[in-house]
C-alpha positions as CSV (number, residue, x, y, z in Angstrom):
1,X,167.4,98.0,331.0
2,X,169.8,95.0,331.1
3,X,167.3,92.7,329.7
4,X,166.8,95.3,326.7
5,X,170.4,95.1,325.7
6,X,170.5,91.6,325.9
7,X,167.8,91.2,322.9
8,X,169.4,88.9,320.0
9,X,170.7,90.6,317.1
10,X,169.1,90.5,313.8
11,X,171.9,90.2,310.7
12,X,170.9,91.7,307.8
13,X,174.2,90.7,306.1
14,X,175.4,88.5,305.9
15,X,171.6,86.6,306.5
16,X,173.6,83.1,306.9
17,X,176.9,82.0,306.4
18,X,177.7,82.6,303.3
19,X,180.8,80.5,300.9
20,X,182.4,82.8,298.4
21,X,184.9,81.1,295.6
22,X,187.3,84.1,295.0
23,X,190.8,83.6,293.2
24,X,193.9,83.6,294.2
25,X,195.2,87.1,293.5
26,X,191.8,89.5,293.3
27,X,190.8,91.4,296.5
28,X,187.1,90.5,298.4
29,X,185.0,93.5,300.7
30,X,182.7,91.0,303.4
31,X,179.9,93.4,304.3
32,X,178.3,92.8,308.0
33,X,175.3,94.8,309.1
34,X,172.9,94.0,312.1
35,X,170.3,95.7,313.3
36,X,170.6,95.7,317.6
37,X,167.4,96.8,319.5
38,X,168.8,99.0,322.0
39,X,167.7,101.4,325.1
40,X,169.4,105.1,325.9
41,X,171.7,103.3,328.6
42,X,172.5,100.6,326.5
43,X,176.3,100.5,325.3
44,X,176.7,100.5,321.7
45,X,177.9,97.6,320.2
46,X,180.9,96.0,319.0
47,X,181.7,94.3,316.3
48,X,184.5,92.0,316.3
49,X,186.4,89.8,313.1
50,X,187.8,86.6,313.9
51,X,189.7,84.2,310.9
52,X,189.6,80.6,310.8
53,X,188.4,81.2,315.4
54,X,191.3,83.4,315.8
55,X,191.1,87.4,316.3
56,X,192.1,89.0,313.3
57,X,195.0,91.1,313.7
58,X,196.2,94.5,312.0
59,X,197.7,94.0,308.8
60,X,198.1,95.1,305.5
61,X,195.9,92.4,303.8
62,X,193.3,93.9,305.6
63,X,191.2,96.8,305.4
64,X,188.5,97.5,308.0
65,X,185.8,100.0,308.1
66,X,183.4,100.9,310.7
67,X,180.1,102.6,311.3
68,X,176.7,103.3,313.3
69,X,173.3,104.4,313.4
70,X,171.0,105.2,316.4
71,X,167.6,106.1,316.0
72,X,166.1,109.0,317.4
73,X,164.3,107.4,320.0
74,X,167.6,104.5,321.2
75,X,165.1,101.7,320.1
76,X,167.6,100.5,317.4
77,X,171.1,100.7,316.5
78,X,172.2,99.4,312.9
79,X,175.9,98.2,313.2
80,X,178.1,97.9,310.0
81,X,181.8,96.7,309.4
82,X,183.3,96.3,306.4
83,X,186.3,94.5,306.5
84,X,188.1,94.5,302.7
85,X,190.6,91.0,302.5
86,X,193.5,91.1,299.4
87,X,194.0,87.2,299.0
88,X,197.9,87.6,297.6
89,X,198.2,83.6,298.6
90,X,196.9,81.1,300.2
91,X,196.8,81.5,303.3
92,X,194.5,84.6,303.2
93,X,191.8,82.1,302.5
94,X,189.7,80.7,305.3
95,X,186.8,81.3,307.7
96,X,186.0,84.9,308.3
97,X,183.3,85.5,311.4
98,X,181.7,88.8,312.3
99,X,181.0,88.7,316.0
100,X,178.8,91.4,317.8
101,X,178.9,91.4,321.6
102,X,180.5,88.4,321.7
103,X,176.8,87.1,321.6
104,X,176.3,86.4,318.0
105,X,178.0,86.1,315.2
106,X,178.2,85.2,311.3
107,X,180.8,83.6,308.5
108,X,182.0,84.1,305.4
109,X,183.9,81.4,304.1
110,X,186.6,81.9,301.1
111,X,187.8,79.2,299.2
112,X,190.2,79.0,296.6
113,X,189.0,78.9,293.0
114,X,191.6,79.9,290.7
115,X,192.9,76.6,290.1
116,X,189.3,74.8,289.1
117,X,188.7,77.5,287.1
118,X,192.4,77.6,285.7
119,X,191.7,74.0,284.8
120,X,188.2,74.4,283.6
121,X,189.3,77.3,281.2
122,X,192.3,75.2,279.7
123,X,189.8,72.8,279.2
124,X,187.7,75.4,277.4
125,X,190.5,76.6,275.4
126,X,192.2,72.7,274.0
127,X,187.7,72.2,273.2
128,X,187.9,75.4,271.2
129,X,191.1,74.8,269.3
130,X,190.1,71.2,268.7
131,X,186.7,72.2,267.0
132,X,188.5,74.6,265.2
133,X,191.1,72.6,263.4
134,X,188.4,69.7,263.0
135,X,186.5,72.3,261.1
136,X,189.6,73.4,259.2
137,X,190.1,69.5,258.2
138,X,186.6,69.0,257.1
139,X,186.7,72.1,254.8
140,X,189.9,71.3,253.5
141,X,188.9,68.1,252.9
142,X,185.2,68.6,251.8
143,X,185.4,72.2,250.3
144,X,184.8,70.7,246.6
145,X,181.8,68.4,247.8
146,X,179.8,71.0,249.5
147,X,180.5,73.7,246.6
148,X,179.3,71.3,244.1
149,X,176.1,70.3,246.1
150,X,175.4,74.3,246.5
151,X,176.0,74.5,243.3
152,X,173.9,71.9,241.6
153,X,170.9,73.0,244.4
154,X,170.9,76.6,243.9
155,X,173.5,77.7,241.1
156,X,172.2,79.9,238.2
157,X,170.7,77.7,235.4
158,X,172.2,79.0,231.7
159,X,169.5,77.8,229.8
160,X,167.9,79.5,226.5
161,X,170.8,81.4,225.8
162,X,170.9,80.8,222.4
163,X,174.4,78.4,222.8
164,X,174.9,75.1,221.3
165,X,177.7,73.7,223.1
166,X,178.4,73.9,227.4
167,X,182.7,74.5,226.3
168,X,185.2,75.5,223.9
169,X,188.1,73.7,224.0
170,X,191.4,74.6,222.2
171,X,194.2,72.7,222.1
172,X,197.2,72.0,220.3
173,X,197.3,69.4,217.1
174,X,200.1,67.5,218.7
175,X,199.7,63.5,219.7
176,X,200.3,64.1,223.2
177,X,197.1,67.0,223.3
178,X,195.2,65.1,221.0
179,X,195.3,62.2,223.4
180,X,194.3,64.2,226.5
181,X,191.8,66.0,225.2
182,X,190.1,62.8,223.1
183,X,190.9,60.0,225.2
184,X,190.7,62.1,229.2
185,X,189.0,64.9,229.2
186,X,186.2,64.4,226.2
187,X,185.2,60.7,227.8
188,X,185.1,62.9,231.2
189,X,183.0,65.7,230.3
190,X,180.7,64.5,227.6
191,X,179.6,60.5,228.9
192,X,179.9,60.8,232.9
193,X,178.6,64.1,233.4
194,X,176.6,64.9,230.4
195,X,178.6,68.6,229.2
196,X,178.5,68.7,225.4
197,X,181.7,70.3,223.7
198,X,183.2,72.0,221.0
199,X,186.8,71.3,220.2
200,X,189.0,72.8,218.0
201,X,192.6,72.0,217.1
202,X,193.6,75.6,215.4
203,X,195.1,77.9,216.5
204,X,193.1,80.2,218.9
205,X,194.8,83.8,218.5
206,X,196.4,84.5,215.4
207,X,198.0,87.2,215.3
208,X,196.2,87.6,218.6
209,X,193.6,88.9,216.9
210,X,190.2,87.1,216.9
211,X,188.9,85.5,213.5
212,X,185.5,85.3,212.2
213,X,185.5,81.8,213.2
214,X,186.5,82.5,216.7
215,X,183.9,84.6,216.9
216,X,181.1,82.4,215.7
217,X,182.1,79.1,217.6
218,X,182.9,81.3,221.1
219,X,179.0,82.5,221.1
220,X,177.9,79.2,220.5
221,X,179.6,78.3,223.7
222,X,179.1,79.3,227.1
223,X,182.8,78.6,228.2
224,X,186.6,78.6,226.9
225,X,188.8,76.0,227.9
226,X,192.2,76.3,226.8
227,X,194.6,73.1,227.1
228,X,197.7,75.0,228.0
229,X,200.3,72.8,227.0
230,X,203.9,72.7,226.1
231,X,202.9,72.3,222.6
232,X,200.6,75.2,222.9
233,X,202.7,77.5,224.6
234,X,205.4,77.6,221.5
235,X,202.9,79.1,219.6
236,X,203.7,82.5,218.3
237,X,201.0,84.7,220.2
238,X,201.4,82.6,223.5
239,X,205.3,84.1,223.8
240,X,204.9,87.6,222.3
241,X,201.7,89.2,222.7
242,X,199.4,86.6,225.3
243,X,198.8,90.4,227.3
244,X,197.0,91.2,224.7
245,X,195.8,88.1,223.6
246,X,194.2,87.4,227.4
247,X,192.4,90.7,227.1
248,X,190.8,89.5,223.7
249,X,189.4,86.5,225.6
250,X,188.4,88.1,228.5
251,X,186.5,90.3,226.2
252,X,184.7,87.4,223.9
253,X,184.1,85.1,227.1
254,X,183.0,84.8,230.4
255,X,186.1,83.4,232.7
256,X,188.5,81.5,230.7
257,X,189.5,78.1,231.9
258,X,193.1,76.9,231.3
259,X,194.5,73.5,232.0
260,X,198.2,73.8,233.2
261,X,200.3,70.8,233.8
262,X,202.6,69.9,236.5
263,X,205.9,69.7,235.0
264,X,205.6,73.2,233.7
265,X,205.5,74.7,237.5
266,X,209.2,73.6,237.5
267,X,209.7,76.4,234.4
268,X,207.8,79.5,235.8
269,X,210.0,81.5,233.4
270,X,207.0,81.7,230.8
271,X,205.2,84.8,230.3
272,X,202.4,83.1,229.7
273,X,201.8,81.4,232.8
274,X,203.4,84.4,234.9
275,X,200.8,86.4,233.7
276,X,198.2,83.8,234.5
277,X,199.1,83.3,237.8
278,X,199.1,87.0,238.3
279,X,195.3,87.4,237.3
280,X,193.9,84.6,238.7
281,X,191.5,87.0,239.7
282,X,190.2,87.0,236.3
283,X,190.5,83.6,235.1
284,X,190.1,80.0,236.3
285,X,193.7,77.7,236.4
286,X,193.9,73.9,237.1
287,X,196.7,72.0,237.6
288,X,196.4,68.7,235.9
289,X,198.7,66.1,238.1
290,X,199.2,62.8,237.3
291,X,196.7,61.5,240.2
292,X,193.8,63.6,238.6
293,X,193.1,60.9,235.8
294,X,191.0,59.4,238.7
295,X,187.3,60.8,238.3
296,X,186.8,61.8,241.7
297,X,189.8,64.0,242.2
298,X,189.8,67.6,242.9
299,X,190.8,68.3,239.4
300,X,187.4,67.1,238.0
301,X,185.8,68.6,240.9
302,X,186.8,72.7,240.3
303,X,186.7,72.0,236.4
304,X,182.8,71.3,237.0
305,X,182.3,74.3,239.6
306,X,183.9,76.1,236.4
307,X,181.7,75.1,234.2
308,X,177.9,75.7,234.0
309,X,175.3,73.9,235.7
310,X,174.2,70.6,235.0
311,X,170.4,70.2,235.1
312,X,169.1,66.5,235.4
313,X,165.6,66.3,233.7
314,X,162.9,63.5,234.1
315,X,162.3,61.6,231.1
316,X,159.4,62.1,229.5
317,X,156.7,59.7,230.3
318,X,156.6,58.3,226.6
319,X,155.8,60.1,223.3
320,X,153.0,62.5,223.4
321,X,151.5,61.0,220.7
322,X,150.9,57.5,222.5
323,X,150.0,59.1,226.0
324,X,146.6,58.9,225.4
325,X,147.1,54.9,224.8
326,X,148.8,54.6,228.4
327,X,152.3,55.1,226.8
328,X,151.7,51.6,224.5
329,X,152.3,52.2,220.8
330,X,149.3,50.3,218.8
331,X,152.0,49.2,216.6
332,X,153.5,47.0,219.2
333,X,150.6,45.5,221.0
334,X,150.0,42.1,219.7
335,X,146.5,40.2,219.0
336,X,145.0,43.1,218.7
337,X,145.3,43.7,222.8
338,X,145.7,46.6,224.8
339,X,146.6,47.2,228.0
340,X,145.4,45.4,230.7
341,X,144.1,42.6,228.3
342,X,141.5,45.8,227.0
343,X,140.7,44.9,222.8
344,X,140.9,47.3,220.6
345,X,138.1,48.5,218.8
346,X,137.9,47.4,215.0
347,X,136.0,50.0,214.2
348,X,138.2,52.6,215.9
349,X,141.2,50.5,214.2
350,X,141.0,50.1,209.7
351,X,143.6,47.7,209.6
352,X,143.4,45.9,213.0
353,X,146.1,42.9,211.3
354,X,148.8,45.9,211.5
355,X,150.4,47.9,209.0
356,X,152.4,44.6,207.5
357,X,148.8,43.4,206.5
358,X,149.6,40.5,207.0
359,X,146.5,37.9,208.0
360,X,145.7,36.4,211.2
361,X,144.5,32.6,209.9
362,X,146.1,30.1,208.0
363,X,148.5,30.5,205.0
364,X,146.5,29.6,201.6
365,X,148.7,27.2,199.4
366,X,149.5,27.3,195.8
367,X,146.3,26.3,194.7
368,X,144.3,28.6,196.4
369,X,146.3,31.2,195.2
370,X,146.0,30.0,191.5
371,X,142.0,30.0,192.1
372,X,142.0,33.6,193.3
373,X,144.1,34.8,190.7
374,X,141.6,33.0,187.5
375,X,138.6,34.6,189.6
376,X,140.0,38.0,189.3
377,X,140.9,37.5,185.8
């Protein structure tokens, strides 16, 4: 029976030596099973752990379990230990062998991990934190641009609304308004991006009450802007009833615009813009600074996300009533020539010398014109 017992040992686990990358600090369970052909007289067998070719003592980073299974017939024993390793530092890490019968044997092989994947996840992290604050600067910094691309690809289109004019603007009759609103924000609006406006110098609010006129030029309009300066500020409603004054507009107009200026932020004490700045909500407010003269500043930027948008048309491929003569007024051809050297038809044409009448050959003199005028008398 001697040479039975001596038959090799088939591991079922682990099926090779196997390298594990645990981290420092977490707790490992290295499962060995083989499967021993045995005989009735053969011994059972035993397993034996050994760390980096040493014996592996007792101890309390160490927990070992053990167990066996004979078939009915002794053909076959199936061996398992179970050895459970707590790697509190780093010397718990090595070369773990399961040895059975001191005949054959198999590794498992911890090695430290924590700090490549320390590194690897700080990595990680400073990667996140840097995509994230790149993608904060480009919003900050091209918030406006992409707005105004969204909204000039897929913003709603007010058209056949029955208005006359893209904005209302009100502003004070003082020099310094007048100046601003003529010589800044008109130029602005009207020639470099094609709004068409309505401004009035009156008062907006008397009495904050609407008038008639207020009424008919705000629905010609699609939007109130409101120059909110100094100037227009000391007017009466603006200091005593603008509560009331605001809900009128809100009423008569979709989103009131108003211009502030810089210097006032110094003087919050106004009711006027206190209120404003507590229903911004409701309405649209731009700061004019003095950098925003330049025309690609934010300031021009959220005025025209304000207002409605632009739609850029073809131009018409000539006057319908010359299309059918490839866009070439007859007027204007000379010689009698059309396009592509084509002449025109005389008979198609009454007057082929043009509606000045005036003939093609040579200039009769005096004399000619003397003659002509005794034949017809």
């Amino acid at each position: 029976m001697a040479g039975v017992c001596d038959r090799a040992l088939d591991f079922l686990s682990p099926s090779g030596n196997q390298v594990l990358g645990p981290a420092l600090g977490s707790a490992v369970t290295l499962n060995c099973t083989a499967s021993v052909v045995s005989g009735p007289h053969c011994p059972l067998p035993s397993v034996q752990w050994l760390k980096d070719g040493l014996p592996l003592g007792n101890g309390s980073h160490h927990d070992l379990h053990e167990d066996s299974w004979v078939k009915a017939n002794w053909s076959e024993v199936l061996v398992s230990s179970v050895l459970g390793v707590n790697l509190t530092s780093t010397e718990d890490f090595g070369t773990f062998t399961c040895s059975i019968q001191n005949v054959s044997s198999s590794s498992f092989i911890l090695r430290r991990a924590g700090l490549a994947g320390h590194v690897a996840t700080v990595l990680a992290s400073v990667m996140v934190l840097l995509a994230l604050l790149l993608a904060a600067l480009l919003y900050v910094k091209c918030r406006l641009n992409v707005l105004l691309w969204y909204q000039d690809k897929y913003g709603e289109v007010e058209m056949n609304d029955g208005k006359l004019y893209d904005a209302y603007v009100s502003y004070s009759d003082s020099p310094e308004d007048r100046k601003f609103v003529n010589f800044i924000l008109k130029p602005q609006l009207e020639r470099r991006r094609g709004y068409k406006l309505f401004l009035d110098d009156r008062d907006l609010l008397p009495r904050a009450e609407p008038s008639a006129d207020l009424l008919v030029n705000l629905s010609r309009c699609r939007r109130l802007v409101v120059v909110l300066s100094d100037a227009f500020l000391g007017r009466a409603w603006c200091s005593h009833s603008f509560r009331e004054g605001l809900c009128r507009l809100l009423e008569l107009t979709r989103r009131p615009i108003f211009i502030t200026f810089e210097g006032q932020r110094r003087d919050p004490a106004h009711p006027a813009l206190r209120l404003l700045r507590q229903h911004r909500h409701l309405v649209t407010l731009l700061l004019w600074r003095p950098g925003s003269v330049t025309p690609s500043s934010d300031f021009w930027k959220e005025l025209q996300l304000a207002l409605p948008r632009k739609v850029q048309y073809r131009a018409m491929e000539g006057d319908p009533q010359t299309r059918l003569q490839d866009d070439k007024d007859p007027m204007l051809i000379v010689g009698g020539r059309g396009p592509e050297g084509r002449t025109l038809d005389p008979e198609l044409d009454p007057d082929p010398e043009g509606d000045l009448g005036m003939p093609t050959g040579p200039t009769p003199g005096p004399e000619n014109l003397r003659l002509g005028w005794r034949e017809a008398a």
